[in-house]
Predicted model as a PDB file, atoms N, CA, C, CB and O in Angstrom, pLDDT in the B-factor column:
MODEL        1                                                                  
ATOM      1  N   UNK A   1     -11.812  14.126  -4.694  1.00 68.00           N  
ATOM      2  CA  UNK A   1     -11.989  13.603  -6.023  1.00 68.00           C  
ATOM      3  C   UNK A   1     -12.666  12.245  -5.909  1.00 68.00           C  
ATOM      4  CB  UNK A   1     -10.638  13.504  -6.773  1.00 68.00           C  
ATOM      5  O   UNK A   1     -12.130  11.347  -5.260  1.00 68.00           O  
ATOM      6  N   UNK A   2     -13.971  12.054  -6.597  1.00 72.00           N  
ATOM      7  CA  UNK A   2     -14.581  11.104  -6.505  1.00 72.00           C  
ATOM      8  C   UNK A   2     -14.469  10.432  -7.961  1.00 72.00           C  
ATOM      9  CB  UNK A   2     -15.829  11.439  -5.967  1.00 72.00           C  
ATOM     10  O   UNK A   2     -14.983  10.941  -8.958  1.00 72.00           O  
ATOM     11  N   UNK A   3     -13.619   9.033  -7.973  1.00 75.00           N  
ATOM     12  CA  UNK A   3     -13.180   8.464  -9.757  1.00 75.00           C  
ATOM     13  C   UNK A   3     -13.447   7.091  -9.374  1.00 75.00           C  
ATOM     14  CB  UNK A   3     -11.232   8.703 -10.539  1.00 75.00           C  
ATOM     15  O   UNK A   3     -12.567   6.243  -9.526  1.00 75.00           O  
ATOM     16  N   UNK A   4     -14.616   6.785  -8.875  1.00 85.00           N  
ATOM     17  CA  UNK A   4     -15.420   5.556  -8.831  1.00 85.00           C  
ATOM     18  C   UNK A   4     -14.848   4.224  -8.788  1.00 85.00           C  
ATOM     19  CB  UNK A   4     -16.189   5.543  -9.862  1.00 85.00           C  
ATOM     20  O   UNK A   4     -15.175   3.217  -9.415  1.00 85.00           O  
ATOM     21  N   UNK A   5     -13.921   4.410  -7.921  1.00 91.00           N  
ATOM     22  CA  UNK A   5     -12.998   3.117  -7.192  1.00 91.00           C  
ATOM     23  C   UNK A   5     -13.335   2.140  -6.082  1.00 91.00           C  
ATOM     24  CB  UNK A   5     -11.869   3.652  -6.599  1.00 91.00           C  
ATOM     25  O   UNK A   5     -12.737   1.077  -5.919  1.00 91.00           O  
ATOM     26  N   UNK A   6     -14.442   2.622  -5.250  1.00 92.00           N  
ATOM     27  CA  UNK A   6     -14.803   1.561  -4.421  1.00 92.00           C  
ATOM     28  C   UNK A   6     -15.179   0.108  -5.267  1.00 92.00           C  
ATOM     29  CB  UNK A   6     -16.031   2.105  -3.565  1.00 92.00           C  
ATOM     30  O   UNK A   6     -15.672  -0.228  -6.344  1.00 92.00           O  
ATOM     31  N   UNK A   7     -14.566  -0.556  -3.947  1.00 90.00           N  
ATOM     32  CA  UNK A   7     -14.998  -2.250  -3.996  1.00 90.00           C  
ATOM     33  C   UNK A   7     -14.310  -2.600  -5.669  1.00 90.00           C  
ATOM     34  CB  UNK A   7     -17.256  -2.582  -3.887  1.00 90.00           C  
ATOM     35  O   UNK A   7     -15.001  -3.335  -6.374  1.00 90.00           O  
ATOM     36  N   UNK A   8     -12.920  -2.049  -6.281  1.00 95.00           N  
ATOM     37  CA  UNK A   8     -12.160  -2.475  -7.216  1.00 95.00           C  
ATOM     38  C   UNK A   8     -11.204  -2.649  -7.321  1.00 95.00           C  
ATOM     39  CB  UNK A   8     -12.177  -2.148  -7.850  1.00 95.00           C  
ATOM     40  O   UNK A   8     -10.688  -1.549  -7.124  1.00 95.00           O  
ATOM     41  N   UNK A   9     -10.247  -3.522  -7.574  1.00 97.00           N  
ATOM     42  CA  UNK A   9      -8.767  -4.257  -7.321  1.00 97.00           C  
ATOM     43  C   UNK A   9      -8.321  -3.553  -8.251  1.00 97.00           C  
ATOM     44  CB  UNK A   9      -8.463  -5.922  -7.472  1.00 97.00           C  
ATOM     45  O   UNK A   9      -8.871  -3.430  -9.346  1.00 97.00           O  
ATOM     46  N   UNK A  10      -6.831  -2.794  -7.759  1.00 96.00           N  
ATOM     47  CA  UNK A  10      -6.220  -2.489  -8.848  1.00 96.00           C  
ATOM     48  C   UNK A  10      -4.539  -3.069  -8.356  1.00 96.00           C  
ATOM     49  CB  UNK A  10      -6.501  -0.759  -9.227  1.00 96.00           C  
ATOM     50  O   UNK A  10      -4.077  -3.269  -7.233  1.00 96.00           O  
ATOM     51  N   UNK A  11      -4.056  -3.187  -9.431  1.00 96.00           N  
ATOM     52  CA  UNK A  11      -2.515  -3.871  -9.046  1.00 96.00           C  
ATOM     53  C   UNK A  11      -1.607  -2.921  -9.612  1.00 96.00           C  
ATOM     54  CB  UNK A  11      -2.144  -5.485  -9.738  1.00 96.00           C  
ATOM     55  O   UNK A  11      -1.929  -2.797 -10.794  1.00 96.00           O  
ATOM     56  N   UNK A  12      -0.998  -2.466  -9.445  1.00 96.00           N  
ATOM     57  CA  UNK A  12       0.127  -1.064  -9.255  1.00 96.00           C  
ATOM     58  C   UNK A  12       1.601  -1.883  -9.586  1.00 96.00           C  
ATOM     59  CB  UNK A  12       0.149  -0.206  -7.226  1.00 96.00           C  
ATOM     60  O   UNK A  12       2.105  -2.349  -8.565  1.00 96.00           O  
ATOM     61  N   UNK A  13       2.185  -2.073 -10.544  1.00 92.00           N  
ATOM     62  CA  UNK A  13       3.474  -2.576 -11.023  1.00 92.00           C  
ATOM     63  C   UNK A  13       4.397  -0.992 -10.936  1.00 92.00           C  
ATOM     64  CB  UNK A  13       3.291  -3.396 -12.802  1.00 92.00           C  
ATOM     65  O   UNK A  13       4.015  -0.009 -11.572  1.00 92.00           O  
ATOM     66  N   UNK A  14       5.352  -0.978 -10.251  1.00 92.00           N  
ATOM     67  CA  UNK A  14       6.200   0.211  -9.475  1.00 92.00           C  
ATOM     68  C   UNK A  14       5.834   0.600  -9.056  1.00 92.00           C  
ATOM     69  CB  UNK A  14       6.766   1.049  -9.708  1.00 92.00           C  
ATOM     70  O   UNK A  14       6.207   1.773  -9.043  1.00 92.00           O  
ATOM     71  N   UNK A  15       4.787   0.300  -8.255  1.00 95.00           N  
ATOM     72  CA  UNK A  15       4.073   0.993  -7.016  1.00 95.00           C  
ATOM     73  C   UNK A  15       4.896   1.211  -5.842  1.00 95.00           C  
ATOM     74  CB  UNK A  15       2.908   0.186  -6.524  1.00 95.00           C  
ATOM     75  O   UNK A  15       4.114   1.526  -4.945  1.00 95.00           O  
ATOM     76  N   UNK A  16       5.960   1.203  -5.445  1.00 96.00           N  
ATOM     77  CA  UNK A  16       6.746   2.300  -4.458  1.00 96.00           C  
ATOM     78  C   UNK A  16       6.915   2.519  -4.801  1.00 96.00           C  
ATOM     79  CB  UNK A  16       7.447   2.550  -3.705  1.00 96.00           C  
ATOM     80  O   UNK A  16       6.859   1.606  -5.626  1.00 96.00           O  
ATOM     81  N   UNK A  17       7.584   3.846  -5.654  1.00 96.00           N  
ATOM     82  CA  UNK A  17       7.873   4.697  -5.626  1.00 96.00           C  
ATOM     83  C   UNK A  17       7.448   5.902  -6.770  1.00 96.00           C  
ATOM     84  CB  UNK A  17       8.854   4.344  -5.406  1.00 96.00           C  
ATOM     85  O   UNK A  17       6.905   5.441  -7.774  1.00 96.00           O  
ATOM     86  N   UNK A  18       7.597   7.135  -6.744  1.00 97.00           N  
ATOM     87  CA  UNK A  18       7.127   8.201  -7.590  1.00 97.00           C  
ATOM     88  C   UNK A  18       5.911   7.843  -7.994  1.00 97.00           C  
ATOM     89  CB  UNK A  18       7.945   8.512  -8.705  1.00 97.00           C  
ATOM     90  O   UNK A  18       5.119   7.298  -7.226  1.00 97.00           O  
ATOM     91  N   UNK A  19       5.627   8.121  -9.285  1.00 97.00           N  
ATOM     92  CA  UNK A  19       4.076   7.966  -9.646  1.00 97.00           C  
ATOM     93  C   UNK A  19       3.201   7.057  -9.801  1.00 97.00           C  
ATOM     94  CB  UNK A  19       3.844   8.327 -10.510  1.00 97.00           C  
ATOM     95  O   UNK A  19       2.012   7.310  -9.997  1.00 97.00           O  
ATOM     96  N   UNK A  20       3.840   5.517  -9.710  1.00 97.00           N  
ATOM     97  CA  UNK A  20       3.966   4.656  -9.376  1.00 97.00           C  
ATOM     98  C   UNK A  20       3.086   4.418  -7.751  1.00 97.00           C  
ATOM     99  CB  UNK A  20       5.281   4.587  -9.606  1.00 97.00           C  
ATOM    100  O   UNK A  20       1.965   3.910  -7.741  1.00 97.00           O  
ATOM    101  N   UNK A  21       3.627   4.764  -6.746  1.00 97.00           N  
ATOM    102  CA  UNK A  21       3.284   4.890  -5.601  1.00 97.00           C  
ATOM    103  C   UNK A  21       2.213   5.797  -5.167  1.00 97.00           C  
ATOM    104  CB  UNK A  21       4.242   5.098  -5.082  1.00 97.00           C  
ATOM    105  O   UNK A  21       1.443   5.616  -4.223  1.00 97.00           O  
ATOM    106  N   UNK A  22       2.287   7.399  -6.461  1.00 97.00           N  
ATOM    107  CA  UNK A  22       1.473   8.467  -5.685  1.00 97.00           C  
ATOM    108  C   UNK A  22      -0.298   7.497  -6.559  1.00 97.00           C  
ATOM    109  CB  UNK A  22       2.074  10.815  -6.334  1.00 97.00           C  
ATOM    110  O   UNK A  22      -1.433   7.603  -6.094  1.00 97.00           O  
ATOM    111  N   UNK A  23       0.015   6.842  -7.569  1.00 97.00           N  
ATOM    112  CA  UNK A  23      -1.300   6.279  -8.370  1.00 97.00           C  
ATOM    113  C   UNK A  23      -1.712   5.222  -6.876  1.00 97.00           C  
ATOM    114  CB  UNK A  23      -0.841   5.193 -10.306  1.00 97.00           C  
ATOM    115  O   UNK A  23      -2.752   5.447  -6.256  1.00 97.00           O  
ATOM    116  N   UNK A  24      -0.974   4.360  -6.550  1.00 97.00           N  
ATOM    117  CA  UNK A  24      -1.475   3.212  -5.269  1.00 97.00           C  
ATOM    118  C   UNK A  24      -1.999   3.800  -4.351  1.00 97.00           C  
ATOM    119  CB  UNK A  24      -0.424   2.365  -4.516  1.00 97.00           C  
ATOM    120  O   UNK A  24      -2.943   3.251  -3.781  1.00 97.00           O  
ATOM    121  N   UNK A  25      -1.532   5.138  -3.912  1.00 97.00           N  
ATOM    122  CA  UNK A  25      -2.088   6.246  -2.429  1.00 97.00           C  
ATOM    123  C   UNK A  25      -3.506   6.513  -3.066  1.00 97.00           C  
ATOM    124  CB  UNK A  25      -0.995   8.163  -2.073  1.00 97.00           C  
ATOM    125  O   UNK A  25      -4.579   6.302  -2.501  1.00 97.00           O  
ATOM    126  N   UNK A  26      -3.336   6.986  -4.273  1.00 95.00           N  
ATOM    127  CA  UNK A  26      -4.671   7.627  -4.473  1.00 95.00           C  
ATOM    128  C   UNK A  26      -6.098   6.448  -4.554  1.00 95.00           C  
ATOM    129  CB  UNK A  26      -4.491   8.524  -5.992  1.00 95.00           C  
ATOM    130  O   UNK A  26      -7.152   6.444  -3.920  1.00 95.00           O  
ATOM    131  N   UNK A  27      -5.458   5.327  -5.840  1.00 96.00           N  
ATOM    132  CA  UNK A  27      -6.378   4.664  -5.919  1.00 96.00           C  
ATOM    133  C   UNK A  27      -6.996   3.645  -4.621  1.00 96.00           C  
ATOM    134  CB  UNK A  27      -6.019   4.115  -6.973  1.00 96.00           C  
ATOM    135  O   UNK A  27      -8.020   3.016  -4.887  1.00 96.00           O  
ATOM    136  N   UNK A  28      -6.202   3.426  -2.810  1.00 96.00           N  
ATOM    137  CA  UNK A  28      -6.499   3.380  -2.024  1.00 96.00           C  
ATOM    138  C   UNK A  28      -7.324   4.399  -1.343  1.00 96.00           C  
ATOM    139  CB  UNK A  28      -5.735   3.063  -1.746  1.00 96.00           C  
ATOM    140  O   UNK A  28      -8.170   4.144  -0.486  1.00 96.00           O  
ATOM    141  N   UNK A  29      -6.953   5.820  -1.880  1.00 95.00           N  
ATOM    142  CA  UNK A  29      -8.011   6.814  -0.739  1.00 95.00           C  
ATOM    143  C   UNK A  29      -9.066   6.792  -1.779  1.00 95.00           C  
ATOM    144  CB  UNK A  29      -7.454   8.734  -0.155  1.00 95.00           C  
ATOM    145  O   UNK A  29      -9.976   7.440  -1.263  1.00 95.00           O  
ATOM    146  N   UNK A  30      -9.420   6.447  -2.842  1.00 94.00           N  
ATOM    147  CA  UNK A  30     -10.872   6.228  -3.336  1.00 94.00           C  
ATOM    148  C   UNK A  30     -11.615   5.637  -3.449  1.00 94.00           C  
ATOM    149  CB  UNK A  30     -11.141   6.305  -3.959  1.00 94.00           C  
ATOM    150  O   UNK A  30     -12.631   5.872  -4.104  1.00 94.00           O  
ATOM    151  N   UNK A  31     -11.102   3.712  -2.254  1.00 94.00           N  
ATOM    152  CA  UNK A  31     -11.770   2.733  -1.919  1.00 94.00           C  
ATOM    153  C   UNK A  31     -11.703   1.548  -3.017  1.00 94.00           C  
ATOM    154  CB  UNK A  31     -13.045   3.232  -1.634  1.00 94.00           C  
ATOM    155  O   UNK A  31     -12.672   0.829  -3.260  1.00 94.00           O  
ATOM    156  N   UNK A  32     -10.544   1.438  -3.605  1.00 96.00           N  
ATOM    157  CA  UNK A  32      -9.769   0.495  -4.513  1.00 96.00           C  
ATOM    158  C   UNK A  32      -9.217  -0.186  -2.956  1.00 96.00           C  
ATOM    159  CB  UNK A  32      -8.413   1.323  -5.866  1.00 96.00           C  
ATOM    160  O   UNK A  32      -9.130   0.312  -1.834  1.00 96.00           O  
ATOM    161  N   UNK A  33      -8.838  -1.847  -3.617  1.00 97.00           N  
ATOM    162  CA  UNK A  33      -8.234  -2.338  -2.320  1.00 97.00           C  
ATOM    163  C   UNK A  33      -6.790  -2.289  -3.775  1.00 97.00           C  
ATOM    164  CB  UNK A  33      -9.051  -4.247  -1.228  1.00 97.00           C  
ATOM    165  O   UNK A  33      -6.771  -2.390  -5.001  1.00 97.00           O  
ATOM    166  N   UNK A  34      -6.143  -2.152  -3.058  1.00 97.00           N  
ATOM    167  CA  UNK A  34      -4.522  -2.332  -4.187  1.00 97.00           C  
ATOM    168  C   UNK A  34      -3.615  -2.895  -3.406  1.00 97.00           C  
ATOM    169  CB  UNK A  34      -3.641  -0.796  -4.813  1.00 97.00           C  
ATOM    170  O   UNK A  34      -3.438  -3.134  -2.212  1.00 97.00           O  
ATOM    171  N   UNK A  35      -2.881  -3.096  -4.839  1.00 97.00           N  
ATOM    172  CA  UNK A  35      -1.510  -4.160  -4.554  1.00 97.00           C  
ATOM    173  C   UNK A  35      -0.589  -3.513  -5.509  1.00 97.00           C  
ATOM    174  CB  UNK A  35      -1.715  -6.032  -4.964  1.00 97.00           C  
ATOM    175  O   UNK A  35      -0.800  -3.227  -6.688  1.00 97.00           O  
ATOM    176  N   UNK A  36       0.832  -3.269  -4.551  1.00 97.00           N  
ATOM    177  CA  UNK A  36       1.949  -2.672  -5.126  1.00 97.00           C  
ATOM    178  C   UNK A  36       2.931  -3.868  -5.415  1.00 97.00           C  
ATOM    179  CB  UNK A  36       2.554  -1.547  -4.176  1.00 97.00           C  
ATOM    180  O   UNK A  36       2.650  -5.028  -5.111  1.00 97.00           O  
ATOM    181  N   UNK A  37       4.090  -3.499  -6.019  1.00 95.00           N  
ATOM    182  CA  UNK A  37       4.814  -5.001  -6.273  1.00 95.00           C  
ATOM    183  C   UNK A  37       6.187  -4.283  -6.953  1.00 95.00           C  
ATOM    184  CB  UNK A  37       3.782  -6.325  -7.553  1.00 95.00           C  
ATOM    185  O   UNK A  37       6.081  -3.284  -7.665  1.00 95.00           O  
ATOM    186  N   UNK A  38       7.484  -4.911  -6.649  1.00 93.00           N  
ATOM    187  CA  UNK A  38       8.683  -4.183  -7.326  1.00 93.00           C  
ATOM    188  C   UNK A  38       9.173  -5.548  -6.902  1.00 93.00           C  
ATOM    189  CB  UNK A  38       9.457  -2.542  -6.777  1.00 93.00           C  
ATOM    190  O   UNK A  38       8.572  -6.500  -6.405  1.00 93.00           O  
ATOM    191  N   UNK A  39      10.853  -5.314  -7.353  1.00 92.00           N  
ATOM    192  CA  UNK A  39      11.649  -6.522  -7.643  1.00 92.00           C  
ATOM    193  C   UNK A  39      12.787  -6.558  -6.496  1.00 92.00           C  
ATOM    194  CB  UNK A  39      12.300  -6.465  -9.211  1.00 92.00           C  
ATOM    195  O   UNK A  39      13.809  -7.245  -6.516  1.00 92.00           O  
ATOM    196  N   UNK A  40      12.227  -5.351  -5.148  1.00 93.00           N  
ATOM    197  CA  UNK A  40      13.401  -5.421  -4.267  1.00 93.00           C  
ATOM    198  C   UNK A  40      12.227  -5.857  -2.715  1.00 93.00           C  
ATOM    199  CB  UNK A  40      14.543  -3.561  -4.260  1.00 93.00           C  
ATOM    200  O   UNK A  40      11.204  -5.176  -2.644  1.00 93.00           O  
ATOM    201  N   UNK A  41      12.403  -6.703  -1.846  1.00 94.00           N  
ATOM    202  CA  UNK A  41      11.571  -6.030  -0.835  1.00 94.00           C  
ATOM    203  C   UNK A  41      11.985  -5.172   0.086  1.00 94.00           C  
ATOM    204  CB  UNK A  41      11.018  -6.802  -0.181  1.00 94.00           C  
ATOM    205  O   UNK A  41      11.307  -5.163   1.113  1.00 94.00           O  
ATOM    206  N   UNK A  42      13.110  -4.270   0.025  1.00 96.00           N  
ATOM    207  CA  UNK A  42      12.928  -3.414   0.775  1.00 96.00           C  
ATOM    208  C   UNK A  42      12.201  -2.020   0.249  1.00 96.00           C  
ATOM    209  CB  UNK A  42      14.091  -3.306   1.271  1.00 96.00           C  
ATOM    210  O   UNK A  42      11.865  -1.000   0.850  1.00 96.00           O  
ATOM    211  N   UNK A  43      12.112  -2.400  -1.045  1.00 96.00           N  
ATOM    212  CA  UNK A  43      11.365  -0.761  -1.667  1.00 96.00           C  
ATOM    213  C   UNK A  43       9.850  -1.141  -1.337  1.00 96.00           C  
ATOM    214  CB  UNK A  43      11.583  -0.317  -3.811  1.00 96.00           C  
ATOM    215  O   UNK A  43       8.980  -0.299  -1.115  1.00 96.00           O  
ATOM    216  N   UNK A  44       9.662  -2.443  -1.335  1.00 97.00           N  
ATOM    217  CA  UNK A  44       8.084  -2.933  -0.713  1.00 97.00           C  
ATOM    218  C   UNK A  44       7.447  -2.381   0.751  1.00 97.00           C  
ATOM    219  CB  UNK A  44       8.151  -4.625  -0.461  1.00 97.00           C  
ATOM    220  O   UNK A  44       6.355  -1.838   0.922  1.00 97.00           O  
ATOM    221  N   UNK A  45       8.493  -2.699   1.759  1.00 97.00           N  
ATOM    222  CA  UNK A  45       8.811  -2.464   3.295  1.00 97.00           C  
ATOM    223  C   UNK A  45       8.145  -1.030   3.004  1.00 97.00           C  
ATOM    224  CB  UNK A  45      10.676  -2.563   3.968  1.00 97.00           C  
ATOM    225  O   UNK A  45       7.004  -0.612   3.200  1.00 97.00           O  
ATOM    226  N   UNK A  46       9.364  -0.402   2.428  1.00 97.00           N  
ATOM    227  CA  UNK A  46       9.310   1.239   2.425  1.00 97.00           C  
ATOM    228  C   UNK A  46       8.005   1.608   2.234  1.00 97.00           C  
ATOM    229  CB  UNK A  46      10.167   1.974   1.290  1.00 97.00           C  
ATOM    230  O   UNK A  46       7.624   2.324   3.161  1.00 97.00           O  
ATOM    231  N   UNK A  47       6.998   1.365   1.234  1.00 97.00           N  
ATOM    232  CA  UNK A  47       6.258   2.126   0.422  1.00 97.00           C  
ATOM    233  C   UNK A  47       5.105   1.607   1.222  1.00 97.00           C  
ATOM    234  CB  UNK A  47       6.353   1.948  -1.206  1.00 97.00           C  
ATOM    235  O   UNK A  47       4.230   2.390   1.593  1.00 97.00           O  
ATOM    236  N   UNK A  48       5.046   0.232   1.530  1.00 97.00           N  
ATOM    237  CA  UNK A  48       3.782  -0.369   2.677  1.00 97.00           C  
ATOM    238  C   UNK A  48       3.793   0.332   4.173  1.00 97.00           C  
ATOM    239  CB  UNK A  48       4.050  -2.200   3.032  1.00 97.00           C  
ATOM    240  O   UNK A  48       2.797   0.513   4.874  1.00 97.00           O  
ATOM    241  N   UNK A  49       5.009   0.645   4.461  1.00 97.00           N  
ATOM    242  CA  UNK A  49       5.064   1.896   6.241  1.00 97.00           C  
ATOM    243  C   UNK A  49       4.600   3.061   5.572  1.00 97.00           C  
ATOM    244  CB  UNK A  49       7.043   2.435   7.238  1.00 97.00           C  
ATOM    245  O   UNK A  49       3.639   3.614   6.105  1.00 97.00           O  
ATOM    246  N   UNK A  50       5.048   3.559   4.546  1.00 97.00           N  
ATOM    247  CA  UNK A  50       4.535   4.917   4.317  1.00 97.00           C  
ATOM    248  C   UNK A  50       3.034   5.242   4.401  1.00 97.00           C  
ATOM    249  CB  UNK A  50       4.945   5.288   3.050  1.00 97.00           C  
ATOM    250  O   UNK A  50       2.320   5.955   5.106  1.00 97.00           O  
ATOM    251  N   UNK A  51       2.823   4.123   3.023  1.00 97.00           N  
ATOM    252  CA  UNK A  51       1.496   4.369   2.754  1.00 97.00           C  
ATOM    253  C   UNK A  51       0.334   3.668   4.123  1.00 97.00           C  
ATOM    254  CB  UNK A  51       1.284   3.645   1.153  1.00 97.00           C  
ATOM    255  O   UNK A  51      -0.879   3.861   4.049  1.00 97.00           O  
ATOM    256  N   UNK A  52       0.855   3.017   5.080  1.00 97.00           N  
ATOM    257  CA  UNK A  52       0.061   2.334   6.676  1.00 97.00           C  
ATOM    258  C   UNK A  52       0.259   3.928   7.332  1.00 97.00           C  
ATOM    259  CB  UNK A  52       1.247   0.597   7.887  1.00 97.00           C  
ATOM    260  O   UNK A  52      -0.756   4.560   7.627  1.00 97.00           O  
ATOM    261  N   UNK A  53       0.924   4.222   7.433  1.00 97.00           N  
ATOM    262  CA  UNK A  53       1.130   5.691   8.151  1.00 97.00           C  
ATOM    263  C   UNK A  53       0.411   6.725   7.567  1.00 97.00           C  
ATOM    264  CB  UNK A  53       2.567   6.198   8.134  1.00 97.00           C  
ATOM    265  O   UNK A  53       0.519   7.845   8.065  1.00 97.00           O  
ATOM    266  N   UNK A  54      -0.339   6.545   6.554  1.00 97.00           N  
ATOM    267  CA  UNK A  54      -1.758   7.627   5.542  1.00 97.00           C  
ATOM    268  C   UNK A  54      -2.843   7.042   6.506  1.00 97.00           C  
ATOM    269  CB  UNK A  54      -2.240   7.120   3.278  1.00 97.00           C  
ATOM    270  O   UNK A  54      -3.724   7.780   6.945  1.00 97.00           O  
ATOM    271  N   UNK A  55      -2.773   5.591   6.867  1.00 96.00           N  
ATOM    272  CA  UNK A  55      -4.054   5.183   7.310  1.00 96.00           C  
ATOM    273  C   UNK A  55      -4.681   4.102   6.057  1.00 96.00           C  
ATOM    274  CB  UNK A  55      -5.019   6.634   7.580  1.00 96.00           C  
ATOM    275  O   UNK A  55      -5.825   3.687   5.875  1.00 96.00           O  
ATOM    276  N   UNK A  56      -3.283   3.836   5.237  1.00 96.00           N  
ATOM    277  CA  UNK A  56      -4.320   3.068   3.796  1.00 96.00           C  
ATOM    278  C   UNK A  56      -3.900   1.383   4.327  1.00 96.00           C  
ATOM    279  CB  UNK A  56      -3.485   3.576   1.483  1.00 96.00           C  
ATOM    280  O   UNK A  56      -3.249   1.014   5.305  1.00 96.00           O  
ATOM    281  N   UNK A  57      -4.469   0.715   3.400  1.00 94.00           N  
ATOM    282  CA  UNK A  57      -4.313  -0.907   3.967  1.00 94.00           C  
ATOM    283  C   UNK A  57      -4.016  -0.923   2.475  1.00 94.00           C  
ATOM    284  CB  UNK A  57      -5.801  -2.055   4.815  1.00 94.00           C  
ATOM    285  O   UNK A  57      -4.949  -0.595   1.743  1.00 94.00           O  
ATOM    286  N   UNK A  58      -2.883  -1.246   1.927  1.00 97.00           N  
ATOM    287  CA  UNK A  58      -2.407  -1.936   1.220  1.00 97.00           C  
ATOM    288  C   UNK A  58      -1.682  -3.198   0.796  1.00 97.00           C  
ATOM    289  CB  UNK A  58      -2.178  -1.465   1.105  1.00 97.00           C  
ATOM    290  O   UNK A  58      -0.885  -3.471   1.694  1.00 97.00           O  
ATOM    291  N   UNK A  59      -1.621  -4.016  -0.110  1.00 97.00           N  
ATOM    292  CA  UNK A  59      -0.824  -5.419  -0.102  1.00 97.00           C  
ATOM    293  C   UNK A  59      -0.297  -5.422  -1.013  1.00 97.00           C  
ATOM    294  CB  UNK A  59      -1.401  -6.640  -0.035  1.00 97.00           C  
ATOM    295  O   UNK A  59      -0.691  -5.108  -2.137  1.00 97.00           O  
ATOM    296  N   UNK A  60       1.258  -5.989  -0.472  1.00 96.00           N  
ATOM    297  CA  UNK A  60       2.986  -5.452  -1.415  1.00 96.00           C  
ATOM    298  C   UNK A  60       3.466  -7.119  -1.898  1.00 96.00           C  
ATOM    299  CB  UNK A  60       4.776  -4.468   0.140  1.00 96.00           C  
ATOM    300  O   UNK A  60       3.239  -8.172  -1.303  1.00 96.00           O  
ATOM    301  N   UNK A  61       3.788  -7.016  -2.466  1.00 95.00           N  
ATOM    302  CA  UNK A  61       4.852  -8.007  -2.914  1.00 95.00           C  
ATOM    303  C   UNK A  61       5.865  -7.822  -3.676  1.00 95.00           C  
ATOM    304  CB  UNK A  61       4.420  -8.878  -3.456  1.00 95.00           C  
ATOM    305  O   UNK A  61       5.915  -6.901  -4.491  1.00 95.00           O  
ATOM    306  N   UNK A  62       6.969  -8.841  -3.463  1.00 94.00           N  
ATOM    307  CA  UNK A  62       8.134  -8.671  -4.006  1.00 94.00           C  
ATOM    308  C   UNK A  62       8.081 -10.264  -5.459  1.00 94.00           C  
ATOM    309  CB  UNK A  62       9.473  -8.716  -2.451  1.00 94.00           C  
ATOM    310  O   UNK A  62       8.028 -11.485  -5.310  1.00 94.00           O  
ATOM    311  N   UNK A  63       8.122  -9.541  -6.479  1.00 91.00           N  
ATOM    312  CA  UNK A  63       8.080 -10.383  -7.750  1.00 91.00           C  
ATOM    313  C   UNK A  63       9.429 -10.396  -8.476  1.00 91.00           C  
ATOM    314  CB  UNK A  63       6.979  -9.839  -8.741  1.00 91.00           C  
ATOM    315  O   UNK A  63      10.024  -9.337  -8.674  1.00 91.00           O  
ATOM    316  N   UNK A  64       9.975 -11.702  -8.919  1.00 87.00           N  
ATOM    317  CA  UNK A  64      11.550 -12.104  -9.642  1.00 87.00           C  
ATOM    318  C   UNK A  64      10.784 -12.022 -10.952  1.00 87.00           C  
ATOM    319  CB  UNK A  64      12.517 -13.902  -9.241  1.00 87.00           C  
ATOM    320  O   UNK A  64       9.797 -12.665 -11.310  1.00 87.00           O  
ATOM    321  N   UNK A  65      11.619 -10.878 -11.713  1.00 78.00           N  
ATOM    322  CA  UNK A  65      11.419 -10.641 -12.731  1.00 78.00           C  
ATOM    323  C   UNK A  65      12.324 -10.940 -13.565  1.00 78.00           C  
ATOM    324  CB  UNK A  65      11.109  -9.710 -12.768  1.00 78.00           C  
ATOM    325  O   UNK A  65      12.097 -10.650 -14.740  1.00 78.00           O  
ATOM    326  N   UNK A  66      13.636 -11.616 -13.219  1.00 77.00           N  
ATOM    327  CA  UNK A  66      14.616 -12.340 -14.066  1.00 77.00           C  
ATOM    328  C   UNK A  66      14.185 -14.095 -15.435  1.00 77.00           C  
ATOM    329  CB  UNK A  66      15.694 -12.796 -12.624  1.00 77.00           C  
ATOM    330  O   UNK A  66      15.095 -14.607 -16.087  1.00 77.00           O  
TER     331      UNK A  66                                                      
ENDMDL                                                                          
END                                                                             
């Protein structure tokens, strides 16, 4: 699927997990650089090994949303 993502930032708010995460996988395998972000860092940890283990380069952060 070619949806014209190279060389475009996208930022993924619940990006570990579910659709959330499967939108960050994709919009990385179509040459988006992305950034995932949740309010725990271990759901960050999680979802940045997963998605390094596809082969994607993604960048996570953990944001206080209180």
């Amino acid at each position: 699927m070619d949806v014209n993502l190279k060389n475009k930032v996208a930022v993924v708010t619940g990006g570990t997990a579910g659709i959330g995460l499967a939108t960050a996988e994709l919009f990385a395998r179509e040459g988006a650089r992305v950034a995932i972000c949740s309010s725990r860092q271990a759901n960050v940890d999680k979802a940045l090994k997963a998605l390094a283990g596809k082969g994607l380069n993604v960048y996570g952060e953990t944001v206080d949303v209180s």
